[in-house]
C-alpha positions as CSV (number, residue, x, y, z in Angstrom):
1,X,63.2,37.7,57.5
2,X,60.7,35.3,58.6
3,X,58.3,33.0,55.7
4,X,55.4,35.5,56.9
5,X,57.1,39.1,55.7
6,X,59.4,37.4,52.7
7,X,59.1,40.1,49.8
8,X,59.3,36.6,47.7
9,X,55.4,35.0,47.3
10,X,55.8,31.8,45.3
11,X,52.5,32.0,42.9
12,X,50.9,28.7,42.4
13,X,51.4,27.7,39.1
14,X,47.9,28.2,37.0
15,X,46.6,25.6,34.7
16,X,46.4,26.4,31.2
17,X,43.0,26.9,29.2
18,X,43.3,23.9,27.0
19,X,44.5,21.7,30.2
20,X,41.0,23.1,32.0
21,X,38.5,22.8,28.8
22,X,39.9,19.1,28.5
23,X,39.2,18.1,32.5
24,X,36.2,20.1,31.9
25,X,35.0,17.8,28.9
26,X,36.0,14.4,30.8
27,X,34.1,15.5,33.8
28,X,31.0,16.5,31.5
29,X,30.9,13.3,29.7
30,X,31.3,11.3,33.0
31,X,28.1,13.4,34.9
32,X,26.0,12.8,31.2
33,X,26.9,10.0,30.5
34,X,25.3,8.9,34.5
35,X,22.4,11.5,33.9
36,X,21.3,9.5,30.3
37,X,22.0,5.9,31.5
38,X,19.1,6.1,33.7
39,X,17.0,6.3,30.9
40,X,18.5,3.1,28.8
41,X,20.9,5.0,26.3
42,X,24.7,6.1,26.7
43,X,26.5,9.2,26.2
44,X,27.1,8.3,22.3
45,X,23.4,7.3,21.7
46,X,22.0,10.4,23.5
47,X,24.8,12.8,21.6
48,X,23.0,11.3,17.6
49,X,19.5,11.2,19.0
50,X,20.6,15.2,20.1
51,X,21.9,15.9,16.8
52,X,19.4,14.6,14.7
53,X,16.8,16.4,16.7
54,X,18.2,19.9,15.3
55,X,19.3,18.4,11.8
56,X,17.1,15.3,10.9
57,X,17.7,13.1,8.0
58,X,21.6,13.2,8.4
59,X,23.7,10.1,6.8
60,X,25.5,7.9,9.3
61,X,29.2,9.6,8.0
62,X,27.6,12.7,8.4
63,X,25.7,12.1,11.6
64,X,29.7,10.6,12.8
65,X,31.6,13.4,12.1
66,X,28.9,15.7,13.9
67,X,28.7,13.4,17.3
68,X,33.0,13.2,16.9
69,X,33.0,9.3,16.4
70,X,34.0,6.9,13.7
71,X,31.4,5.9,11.3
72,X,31.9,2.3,12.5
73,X,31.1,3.1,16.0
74,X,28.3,5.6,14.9
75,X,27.1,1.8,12.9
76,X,26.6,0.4,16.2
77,X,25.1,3.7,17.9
78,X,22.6,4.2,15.3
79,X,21.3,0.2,15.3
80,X,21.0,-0.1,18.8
81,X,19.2,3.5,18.6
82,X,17.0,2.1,15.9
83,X,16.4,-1.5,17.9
84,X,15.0,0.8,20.5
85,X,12.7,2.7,18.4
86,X,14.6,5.9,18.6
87,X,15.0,6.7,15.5
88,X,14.2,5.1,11.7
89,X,15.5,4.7,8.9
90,X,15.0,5.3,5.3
91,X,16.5,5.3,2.1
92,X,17.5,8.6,0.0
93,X,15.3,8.6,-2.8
94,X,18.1,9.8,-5.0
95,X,20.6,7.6,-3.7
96,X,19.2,4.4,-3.2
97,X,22.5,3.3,-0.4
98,X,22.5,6.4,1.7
99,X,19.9,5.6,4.7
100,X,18.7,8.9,6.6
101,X,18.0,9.0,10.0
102,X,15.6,10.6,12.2
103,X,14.2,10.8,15.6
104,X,10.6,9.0,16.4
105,X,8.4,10.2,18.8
106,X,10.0,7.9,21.6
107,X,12.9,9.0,20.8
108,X,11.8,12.5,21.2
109,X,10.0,11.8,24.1
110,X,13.5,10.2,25.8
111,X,15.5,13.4,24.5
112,X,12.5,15.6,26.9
113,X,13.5,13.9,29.5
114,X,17.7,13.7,29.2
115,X,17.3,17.2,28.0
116,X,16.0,18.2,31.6
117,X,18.4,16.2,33.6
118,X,21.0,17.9,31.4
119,X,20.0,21.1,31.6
120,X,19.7,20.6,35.5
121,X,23.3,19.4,35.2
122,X,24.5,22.8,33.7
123,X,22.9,24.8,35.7
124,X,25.3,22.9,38.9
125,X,27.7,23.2,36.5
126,X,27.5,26.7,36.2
127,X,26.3,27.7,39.8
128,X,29.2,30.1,40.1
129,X,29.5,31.8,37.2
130,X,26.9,35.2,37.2
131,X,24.2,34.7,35.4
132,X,25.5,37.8,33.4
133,X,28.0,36.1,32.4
134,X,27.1,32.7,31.3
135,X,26.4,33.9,27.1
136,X,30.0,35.6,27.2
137,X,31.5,31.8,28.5
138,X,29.0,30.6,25.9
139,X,30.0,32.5,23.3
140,X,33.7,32.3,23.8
141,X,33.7,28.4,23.9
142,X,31.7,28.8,20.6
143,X,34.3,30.8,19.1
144,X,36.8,28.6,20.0
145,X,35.2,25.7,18.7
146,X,35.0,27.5,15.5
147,X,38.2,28.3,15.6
148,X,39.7,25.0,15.3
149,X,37.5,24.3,12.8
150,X,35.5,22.2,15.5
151,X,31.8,23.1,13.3
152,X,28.9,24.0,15.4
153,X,25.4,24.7,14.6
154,X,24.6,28.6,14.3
155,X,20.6,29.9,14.8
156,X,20.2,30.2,11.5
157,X,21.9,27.3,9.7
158,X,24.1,24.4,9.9
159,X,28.2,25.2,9.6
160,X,29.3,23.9,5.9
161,X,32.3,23.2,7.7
162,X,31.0,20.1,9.7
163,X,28.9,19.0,6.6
């Protein structure tokens, strides 16, 4: 029997989900990470500036945990944010040691602009999946995220579990 009519078809072997999602995430941080430098800030600064936009006044451990780096490295991300004029600073009221961050108008105005680039950078990213199907992908990848306890923010209000 000749290779062409062999009733034996060797199936290529399929990566698994969590093998994809992980070259998925490396490949998404490299092409942001390019998108964003163009406008002065890196991946890490453009992730806090993006999460204090939807949640302002966040502490530094909290803004950490929500932008998945150590609070010593979010240290460094939030003064060099802040030495740009990015974002400020202020004091809790309460609790005269906690600082609370939020975005300035510059650094509103610099999210506008990464925002598009980004956005442009989805929709590449995205260019063969149906438009019909893009929320079901969305939504699945959300509910995975929740599932390993990964916190994400809802429409209506922030997940306790990332507080």
């Amino acid at each position: 029997m000749s290779p062409r009519t062999s009733s034996r078809l060797v199936a290529k072997p399929v990566p698994s989900l969590s093998y994809v999602v992980g070259r998925l995430d490396k490949a998404l941080a490299s092409a942001m990470g390019e998108k964003v430098a163009k406008y002065g800030v890196t991946l890490p600064q453009y992730t806090a500036l993006s999460v204090l936009e939807i949640q302002s006044g966040l502490s530094n451990a909290q803004l950490a945990r929500r932008a998945f780096v150590r609070p010593q490295s979010m240290m460094q991300v939030v003064s060099e944010l802040e030495r740009k004029g990015l974002i400020e600073r202020a004091l809790e009221p309460d609790n005269g040691r906690i600082l609370r961050t939020k975005v300035t108008k510059a650094g509103h105005r610099l999210l506008e602009d990464c925002n598009n680039d980004v956005a442009e950078l989805e929709k590449e990213m995205l260019a063969d999946v149906a438009p019909a199907d893009r929320d079901i992908v969305l939504e699945a990848l959300i509910s995975c995220v929740r599932r390993l306890g990964g916190g994400l923010l809802t429409s209506s209000r922030a997940d306790e579990s990332s507080a």
